[in-house]
N, C-alpha and C positions, 0 to 999 in steps of 0.2 A: 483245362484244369478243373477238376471237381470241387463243386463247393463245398465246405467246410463246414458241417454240421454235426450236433452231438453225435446221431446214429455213426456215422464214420469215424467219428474219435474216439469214442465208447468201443468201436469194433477193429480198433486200430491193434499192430503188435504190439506198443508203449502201455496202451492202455489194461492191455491184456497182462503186459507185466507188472502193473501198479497192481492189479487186482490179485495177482498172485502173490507178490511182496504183502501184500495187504491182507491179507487172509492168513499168510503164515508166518508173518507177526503176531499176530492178533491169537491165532491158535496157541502160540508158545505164551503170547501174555496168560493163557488161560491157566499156564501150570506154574505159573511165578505168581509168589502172594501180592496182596496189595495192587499190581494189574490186572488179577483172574476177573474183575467185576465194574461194573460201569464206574465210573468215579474218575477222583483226577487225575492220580496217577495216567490211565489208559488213555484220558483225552488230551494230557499234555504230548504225550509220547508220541501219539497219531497225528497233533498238534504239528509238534516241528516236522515227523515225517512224510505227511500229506504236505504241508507246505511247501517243500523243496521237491516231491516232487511233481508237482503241482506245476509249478517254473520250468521245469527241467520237459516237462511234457507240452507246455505254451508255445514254446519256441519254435520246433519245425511247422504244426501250421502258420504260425505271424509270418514266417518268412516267405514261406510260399504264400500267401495271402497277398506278400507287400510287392511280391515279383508280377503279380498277375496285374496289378492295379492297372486303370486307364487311365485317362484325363479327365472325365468325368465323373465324381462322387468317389474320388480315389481313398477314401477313408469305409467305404462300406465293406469291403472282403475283409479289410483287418479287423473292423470291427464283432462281421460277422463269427471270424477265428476265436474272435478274444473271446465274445461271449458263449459260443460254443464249447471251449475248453473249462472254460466257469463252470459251466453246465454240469458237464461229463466228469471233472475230477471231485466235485460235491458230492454226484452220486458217486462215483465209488468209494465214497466214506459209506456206504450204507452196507458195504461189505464186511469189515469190524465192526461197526453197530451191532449187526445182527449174530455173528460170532458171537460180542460177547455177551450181547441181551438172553443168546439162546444158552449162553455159559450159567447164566441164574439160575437154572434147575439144577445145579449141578453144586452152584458156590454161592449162600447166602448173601444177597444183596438188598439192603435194610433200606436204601430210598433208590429209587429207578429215576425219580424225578430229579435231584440233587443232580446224579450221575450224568443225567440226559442234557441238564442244564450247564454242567461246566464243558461237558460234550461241543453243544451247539456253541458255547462261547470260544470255545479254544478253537477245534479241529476246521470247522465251515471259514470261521475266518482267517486263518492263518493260510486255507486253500486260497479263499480268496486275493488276500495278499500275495501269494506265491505265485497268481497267476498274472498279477500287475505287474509283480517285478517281472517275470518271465518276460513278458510283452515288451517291459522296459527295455529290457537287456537285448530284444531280437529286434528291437527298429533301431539301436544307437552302436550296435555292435557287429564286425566282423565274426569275433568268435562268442557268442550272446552265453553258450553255458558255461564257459569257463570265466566269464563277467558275471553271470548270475552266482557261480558255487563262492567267487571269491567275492561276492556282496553276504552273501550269507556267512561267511566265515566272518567275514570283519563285523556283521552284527551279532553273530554269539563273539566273539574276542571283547564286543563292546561290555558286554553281559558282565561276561569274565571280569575284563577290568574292573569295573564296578565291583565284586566281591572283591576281587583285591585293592583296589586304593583308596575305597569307601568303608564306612561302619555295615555297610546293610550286607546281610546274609541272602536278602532277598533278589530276583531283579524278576522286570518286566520285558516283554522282549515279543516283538512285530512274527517270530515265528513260531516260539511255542506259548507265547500269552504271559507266563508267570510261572517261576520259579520259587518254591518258599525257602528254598535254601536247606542243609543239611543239619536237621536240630533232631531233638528229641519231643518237639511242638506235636502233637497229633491232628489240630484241630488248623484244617482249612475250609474255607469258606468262599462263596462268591460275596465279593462282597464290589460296593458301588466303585471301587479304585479298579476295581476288574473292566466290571462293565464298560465302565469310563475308558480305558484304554482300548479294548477293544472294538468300539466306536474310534476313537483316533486312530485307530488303524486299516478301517474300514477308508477314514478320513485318507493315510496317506495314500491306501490304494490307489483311491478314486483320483490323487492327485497324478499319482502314475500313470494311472491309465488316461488320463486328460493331458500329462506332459507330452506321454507316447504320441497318443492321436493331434497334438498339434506339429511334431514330427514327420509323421506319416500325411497329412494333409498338406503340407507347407512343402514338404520336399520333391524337388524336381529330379532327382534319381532315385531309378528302381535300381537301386544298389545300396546295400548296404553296409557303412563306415560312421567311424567318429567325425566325419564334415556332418553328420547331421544332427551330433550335438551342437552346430552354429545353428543348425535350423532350427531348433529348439529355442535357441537362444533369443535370436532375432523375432520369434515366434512371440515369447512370453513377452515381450517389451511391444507388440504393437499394436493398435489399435485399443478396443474396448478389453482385447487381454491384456492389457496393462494395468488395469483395476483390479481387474479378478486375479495377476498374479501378487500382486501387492496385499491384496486381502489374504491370501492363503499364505504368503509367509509372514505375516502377521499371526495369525492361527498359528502357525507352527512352532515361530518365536515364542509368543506367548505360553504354548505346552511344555519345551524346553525352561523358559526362564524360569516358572513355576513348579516344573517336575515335582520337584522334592514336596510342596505344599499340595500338590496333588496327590502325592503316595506312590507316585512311581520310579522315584529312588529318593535316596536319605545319604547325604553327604555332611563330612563333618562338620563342615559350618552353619548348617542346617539343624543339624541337633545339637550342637553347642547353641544354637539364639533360641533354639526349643526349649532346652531345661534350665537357660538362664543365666547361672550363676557357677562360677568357679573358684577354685582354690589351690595354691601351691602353694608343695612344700619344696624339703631339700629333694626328693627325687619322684617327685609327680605334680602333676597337673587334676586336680581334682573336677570335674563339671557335674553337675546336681541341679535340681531344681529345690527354689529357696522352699518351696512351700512342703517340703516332705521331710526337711531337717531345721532344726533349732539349731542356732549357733555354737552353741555346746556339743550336739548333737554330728556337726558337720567337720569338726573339732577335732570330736571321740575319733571318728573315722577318719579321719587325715592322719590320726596316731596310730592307729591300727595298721594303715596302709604302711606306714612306716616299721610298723614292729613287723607286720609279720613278712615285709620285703628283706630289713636283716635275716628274717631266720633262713628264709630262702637262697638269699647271699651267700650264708653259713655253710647251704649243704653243699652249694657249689663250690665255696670257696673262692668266689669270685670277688673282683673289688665293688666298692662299692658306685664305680661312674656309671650309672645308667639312671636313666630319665624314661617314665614311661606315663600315658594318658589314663586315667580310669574315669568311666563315664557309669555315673550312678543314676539308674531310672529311680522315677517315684514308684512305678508297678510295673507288674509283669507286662500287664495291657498295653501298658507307655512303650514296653521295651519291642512288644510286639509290632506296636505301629512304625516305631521310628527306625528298627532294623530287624524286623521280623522272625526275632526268637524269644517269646514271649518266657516260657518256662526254662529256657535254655541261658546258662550264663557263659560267655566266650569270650576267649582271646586269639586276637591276630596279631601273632608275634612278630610278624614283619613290618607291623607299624608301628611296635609297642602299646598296643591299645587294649584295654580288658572292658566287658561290656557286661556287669550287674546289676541288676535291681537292688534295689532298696532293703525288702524281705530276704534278698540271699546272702546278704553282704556280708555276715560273719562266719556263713556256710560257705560260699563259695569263692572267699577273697583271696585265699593262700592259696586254692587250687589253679586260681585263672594267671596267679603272679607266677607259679611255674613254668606254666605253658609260656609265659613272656621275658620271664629272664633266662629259661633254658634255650633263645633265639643265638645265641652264638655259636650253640651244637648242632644246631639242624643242618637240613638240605639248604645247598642257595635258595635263594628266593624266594622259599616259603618258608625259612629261615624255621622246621622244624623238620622231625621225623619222619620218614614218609611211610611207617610201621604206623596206625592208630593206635595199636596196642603199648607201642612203646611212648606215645606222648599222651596217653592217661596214666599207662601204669607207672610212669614216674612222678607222675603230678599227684598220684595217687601214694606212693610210694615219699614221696619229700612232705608231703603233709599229712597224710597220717592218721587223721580224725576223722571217722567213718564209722556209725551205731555205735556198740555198744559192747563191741568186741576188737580186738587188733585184727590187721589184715589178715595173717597167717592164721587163727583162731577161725575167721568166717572162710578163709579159704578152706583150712582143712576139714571144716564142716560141709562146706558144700561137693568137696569131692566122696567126702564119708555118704553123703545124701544120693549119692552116682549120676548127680546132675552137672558134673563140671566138662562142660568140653574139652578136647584136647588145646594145651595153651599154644601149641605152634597156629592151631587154628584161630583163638582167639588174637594174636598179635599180629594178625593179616587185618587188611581194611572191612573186609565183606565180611569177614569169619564174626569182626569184634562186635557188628555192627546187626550180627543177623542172631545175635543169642540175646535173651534180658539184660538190659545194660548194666543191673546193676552185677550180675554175674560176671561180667566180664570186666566192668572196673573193678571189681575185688580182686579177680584171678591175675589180671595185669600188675594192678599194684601189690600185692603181694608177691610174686612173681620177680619183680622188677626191685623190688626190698632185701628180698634175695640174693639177686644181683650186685647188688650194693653193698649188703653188709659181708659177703662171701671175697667177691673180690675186687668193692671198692667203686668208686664214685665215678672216677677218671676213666674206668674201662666201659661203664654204660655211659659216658657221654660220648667215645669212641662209637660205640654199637649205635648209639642216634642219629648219627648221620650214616653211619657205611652200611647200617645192616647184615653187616659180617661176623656172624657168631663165632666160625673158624678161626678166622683172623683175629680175632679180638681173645676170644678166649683159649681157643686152643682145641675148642668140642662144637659138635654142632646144637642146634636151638635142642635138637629131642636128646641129645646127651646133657644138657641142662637142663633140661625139664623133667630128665626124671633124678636127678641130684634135688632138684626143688619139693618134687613129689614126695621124693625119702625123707626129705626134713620138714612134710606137712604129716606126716604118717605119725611121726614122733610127738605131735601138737595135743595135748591130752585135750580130750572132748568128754561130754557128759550127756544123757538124752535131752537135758533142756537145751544145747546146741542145735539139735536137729526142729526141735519144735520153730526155735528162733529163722533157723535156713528155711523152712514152710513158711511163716509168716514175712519173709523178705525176700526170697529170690524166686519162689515158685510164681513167679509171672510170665506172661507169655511176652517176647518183646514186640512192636507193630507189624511186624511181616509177619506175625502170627494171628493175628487178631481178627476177628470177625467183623465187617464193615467201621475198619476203625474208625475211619475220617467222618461218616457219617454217625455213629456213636458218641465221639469226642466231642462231635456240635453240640448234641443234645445231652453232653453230660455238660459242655459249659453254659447251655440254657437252664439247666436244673442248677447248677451252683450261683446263676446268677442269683434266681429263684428263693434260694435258702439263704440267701445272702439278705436277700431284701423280707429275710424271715416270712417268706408266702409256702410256708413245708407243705401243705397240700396241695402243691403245685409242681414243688421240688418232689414230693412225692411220684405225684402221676410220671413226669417226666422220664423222674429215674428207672421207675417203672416200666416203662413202654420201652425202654434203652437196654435193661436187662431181659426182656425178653424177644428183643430182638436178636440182641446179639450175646448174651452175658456178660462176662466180663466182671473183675473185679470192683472196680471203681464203681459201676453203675448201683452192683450189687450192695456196697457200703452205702452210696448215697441213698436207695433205695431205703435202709434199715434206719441211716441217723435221721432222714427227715419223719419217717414212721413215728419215732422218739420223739422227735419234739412237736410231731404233730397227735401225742396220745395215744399212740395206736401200738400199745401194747403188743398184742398179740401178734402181729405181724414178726416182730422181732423173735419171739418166743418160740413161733412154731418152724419158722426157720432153720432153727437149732436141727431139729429133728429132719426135717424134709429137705432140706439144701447141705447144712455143714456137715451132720454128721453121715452122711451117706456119701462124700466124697473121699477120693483117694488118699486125700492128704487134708484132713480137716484141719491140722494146724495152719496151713496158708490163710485160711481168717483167722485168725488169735489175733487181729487188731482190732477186731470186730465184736472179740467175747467179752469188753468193758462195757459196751453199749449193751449187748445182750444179758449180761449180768444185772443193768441195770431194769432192765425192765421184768425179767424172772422178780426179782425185789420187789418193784412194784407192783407185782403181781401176787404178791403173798407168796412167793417159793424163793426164799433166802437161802434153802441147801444149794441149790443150783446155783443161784448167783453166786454164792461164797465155790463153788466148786470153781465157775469159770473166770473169778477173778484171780485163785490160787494158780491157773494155768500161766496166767497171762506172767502175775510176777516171778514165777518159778522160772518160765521163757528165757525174762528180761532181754527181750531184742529192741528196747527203746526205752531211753530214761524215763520221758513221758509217760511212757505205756505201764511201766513199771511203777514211775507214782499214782499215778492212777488207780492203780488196783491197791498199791499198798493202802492208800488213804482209804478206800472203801472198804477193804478187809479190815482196819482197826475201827472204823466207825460202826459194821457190823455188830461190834462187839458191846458196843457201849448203847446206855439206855433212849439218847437222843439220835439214832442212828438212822432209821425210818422215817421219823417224824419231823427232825427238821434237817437234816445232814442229805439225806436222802434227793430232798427237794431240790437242794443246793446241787445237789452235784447233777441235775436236771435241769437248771433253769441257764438261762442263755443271757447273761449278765456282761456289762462292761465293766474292768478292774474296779474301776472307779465308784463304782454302782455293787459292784461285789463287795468291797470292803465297808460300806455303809452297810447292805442286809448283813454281816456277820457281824458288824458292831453291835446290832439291836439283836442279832440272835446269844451273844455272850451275855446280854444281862441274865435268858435264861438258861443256860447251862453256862456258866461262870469256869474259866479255864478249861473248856474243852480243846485238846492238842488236835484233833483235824482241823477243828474253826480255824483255832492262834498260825498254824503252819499255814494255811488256804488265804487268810488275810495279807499276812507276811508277803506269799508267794506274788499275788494281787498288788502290794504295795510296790512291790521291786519292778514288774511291767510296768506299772503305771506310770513309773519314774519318782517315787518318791522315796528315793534311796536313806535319810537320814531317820525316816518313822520304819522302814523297812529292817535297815541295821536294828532299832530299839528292837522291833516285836521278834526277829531271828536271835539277837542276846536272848533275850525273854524267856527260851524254852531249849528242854533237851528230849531230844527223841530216841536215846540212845536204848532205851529200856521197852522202847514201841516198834521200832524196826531200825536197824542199821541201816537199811540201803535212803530212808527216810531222812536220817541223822544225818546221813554222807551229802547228802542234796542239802539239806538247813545251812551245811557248814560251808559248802560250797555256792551257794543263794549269798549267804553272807560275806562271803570273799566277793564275789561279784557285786554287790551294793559297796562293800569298803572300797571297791576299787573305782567307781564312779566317782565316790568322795574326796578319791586322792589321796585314800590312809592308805597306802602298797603299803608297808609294814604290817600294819594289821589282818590286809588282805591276806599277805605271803601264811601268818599263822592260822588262818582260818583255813587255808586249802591245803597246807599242811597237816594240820590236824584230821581234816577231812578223812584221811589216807585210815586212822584210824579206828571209823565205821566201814570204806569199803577199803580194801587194798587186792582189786584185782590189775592185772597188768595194762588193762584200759582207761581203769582210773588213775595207774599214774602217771599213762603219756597226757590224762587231760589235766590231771593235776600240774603236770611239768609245764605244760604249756602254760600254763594262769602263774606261775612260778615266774617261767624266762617273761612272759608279760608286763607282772608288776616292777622286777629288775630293773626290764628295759625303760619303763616310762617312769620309775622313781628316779632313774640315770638323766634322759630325758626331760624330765621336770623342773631340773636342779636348773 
């Protein structure tokens, strides 16, 4: 028998077909985005598929290593094997390596070192492991590969469970390293719960390979059977190995019992002792942490939960017996650590569980109740649709509230725009999921509205589970979609729609993106940056990110910290050399507030007043839109420059905002941006009862409508803190009569059925 060495394993046919599977893998990763380039993606992938077969290539040398053995030093051939195959399956990682290292000339890759580094942490160890188990599996086994593929099936099935019977989207796992789960989070990172794990797996390797070799030492047949898991057995209990096995399952105990305090899963009892503190009502379970809500505060939102689970009720018409968990983060950060979707807010309808932050709680709470009361429609078991397009577009579709337009208005804008994929594409998993998300939750939920109001509720809850257009409707999905098409044809549009579909949909979604994962770090290094107000830092940052990669986000952070770090010009000449030299320069119109302001401070008010007249004209965000109105009337007036100007530059807290405009009123005495701007400041701050006085106070009916409409509707929202729902109902009723377009009165409706519900409620 020939000793067992890399040169021979390396030159072996196994080896020769890793190296070919491995190469053209790796080639095809080059023309899929998001793999084309060192980073996680590629190293996870190479992660699990070098590690299985890694095992799978172990095994016939151990075997023949264990048949040769003699009586003396009967542990060196297998050891020799083992480490041999260690060897030889490590380097053939260098075969993808260099694929896709030499793919960088070809596909921008913004850090080689990030990439190289989750590389060496995933891919090397995961071989390593696969080559323990491998060993394991061919000293204790008869048939060792079909005990190895079924160890590895049952450790991804473990993985699986965990997404399913835990809050975490995330898991950790001995063959691909770490999984972030399926979000809209861009930003991953190695971070110390990585490395950590990956040393304990290097750990359990070693233990495998120390169980194996007391097997293979202790055993008096060269043959190979389950008698020599006794030999194992008896093994670990004798002598001075009785210590050192008791130490190691100790060690192991310990990683388990701690897991979750580790970061390597998050189970619900675990983040229920995390955030603290809970709350039920009649059909929830509330959990929060005390320190991010005020008792009033935690109150507000246990009635909200409730109001807006009726409306949901409603559209289904279902009863009201269901009981579901909502788990409210303090921050995104919190939400990110304890189940790893930081920006992303989710429901898993098959636990009845909804999982939002703090910040998105009145954006995303009727959407996530969807996705959780619509679980009696779904597939078994994962108790929803197995269409992605049909379990947003309905959740999309039942709630409603989205910018600044109705669904069918931004739909039929953005197919006017020729940016709308076909919808049978977007209601597939890959289709909905590889276009800009927010193109595709508009186009679903609109779509799916359609649906509804065409022919009725009962027959899309049919289509959620069967997927049968035919059967359900009588036509297929493209015989409906262009019934749908026809009656977005008829949606009367105006050019300010098209500006608004440039400043919200012309995004590229991640699989488009230029080193996104490595961008996303260093835009949430710059946010942190500008957060801790260091803008010339959040500068640089932004800086070095947009020119690595573009991108819009870098681009903005780049221009607001410019802003608050003085730097004028930067903003100004942008205008010329970046926006207006693009395809579509309305895609920044989020951007022409900032810019406007600084043209102003710069002595060129035509310009500024030009690019805040775009922004309101737009209107693709109420925000955006007051924004400019209040700067366009302050333009006008003699304090506009001078002190108005400053104001709308300085980086103030409410609380701190309402105090400079107190002492700015003594000198200009009733100026309507100050008295609206203080208002607006009192109402975030929570001082609902000075906020109502100073909204009575004034009328802006004769300054701008769209202004007026906001005052009246500010003031229904403070009346409605206070608990006057009557007075509230009249204020947002009145409202209607500064704006009355078809969006303000599904949002007027909604503050409508609101106050109804909890002045009913109250009683």
């Amino acid at each position: 028998m020939q000793t067992v060495t890399i040169r021979t394993l390396i030159t072996s046919p196994g080896a020769g077909f890793a190296a070919l599977l491995y190469g053209s893998v790796a080639l095809l990763c080059t023309r899929i985005p998001l793999l084309n380039y060192l980073g996680y993606e590629f190293s996870a992938l190479f992660a699990l598929l070098a590690g299985c077969v890694a095992g799978i290539l172990t095994i016939r040398p151990v075997k023949e290593a264990c048949r040769t053995e003699g009586d003396t030093q009967p542990s060196r051939p297998t050891a020799g094997a083992v480490g041999a195959s260690a060897a030889a399956n490590v380097l053939l990682l260098a075969i993808p390596l260099l694929i896709i290292s030499g793919n960088a000339l070809f596909v921008r890759n913004c850090s080689m070192a990030e990439g190289m580094a989750f590389f060496m942490l995933l891919a090397p160890v995961s071989v390593l492991f696969g080559v323990s188990l491998g060993f394991f599996c061919a000293v204790h086994s008869a048939h060792p590969r079909t005990l190895f593929l079924l160890l590895c099936l049952v450790l991804l099935a473990y993985s699986a469970g965990l997404g399913y019977f835990t809050p975490a989207v995330f898991s950790y796992n001995f063959l691909y390293g770490f999984f972030p789960g399926l979000t809209y989070d861009e930003v991953i990172l190695v971070t110390r719960t990585l490395v950590l794990f990956r040393v304990l797996t290097l750990f359990v390797a070693a233990v495998l390979l120390w169980a194996g070799m007391i097997t293979v030492t202790d055993s008096r047949s060269a043959g190979i059977s389950w008698r020599r898991l006794g030999t194992l057995g008896a093994g670990l209990i004798s002598g001075k190995r009785r210590i050192r096995a008791a130490a190691i399952a100790c060690v192991l105990a310990g990683f388990y019992l701690f897991r979750c305090d580790l970061g390597f899963e998050s189970t619900s009892a675990f983040i229920k002792r995390t955030l603290g503190a809970e709350l039920r009502t009649a059909h929830f379970v509330l959990y929060y942490s005390p320190s991010s809500f005020t008792a009033e505060e935690i109150h507000l939102a246990a009635r909200e939960h409730e109001f807006r689970l009726s409306q949901v009720l409603a559209s289904f018409s279902l009863p009201d017996h269901v009981f579901f968990e909502s788990y409210i983060y303090p921050s995104p950060e919190a939400k990110q650590r304890l189940i790893g979707a930081g920006n992303t807010d989710i429901a898993k309808p098959w636990s009845g569980q909804i999982h939002i932050s703090r910040q998105s709680l009145e954006g995303s709470l009727k959407h996530e109740l969807v996705h959780a009361a619509a679980a009696p429609f779904g597939f078994p078991v994962v108790r929803a649709s197995l269409s992605t397009g049909l379990v947003e577009g309905l959740a999309m579709a039942v709630d409603g509230e989205w910018g600044n337009r109705t669904l069918h208005e931004y739909a039929a804008a953005i197919r006017e725009a020729g940016i709308a994929p076909p919808i049978d594409a977007i209601m597939s998993f890959w289709g909905f999921a590889s276009h800009q998300s927010s193109v595709s939750y508009i186009l679903a939920g609109s779509f799916c509205r359609y649906l509804i109001d065409r022919y009725g509720m009962r027959n899309l809850m049919l289509l959620y589970r069967s997927l049968d257009y035919r059967a359900v409707y009588g036509r297929s999905l493209r015989e409906l979609a262009l019934e749908w098409e026809g009656y977005l044809d008829r949606v009367p549009l105006d050019d300010e729609d098209q500006d608004g579909v440039d400043a919200i949909f012309r995004r590229p979604p991640i699989f488009r993106k230029v080193c996104a994962r490595v961008l996303a770090r260093r835009s949430l290094e710059a946010r942190g940056s500008f957060g801790r107000k260091e803008f010339a830092v959040a500068e640089s940052l932004y800086a070095g990110a947009y020119a690595d990669g573009g991108g819009y986000e870098a681009f903005a952070g780049y221009l607001t910290s410019a802003l608050k770090n003085g730097r004028m010009s930067v903003l100004t000449s942008s205008l010329d050399t970046v926006i207006l030299t693009d395809e579509h320069p309305a895609r920044y119109l989020p951007l022409f507030v900032h810019i406007g302001d600084a043209f102003w401070a710069s002595g060129e008010p035509e310009k500024a007043y030009a690019l805040y007249s775009r922004v309101y004209r737009a209107d693709f965000s109420e925000g955006y839109t007051e924004a400019a109105a209040l700067r366009l009337i302050a333009m006008d007036t003699e304090a506009g420059e001078k002190i108005l100007l400053p104001l709308f530059l300085a980086d103030y807290t409410d609380s701190l905002r309402v105090a400079v405009i107190d002492s700015l009123l003594w000198r200009v005495p009733g100026d309507r941006v100050l008295e609206y701007m203080k208002a607006r400041s009192l109402l975030r701050a929570g001082e609902f009862t000075d906020a109502v006085s100073a909204l009575q106070a004034m009328d802006l009916t004769s300054a701008d409508l769209a202004l007026e409409a906001l005052r009246l509707r500010y003031l229904g929202q403070a009346l409605f803190r206070l608990g006057r729902f009557r007075e509230a109902r009249t204020a947002f009723w009145v409202s209607l009569n500064a704006a009355d377009t078809d969006i303000a009165e599904e949002k007027v409706d909604a503050w409508l059925d609101r106050c109804e519900w909890a002045e009913e409620h109250e009683r």
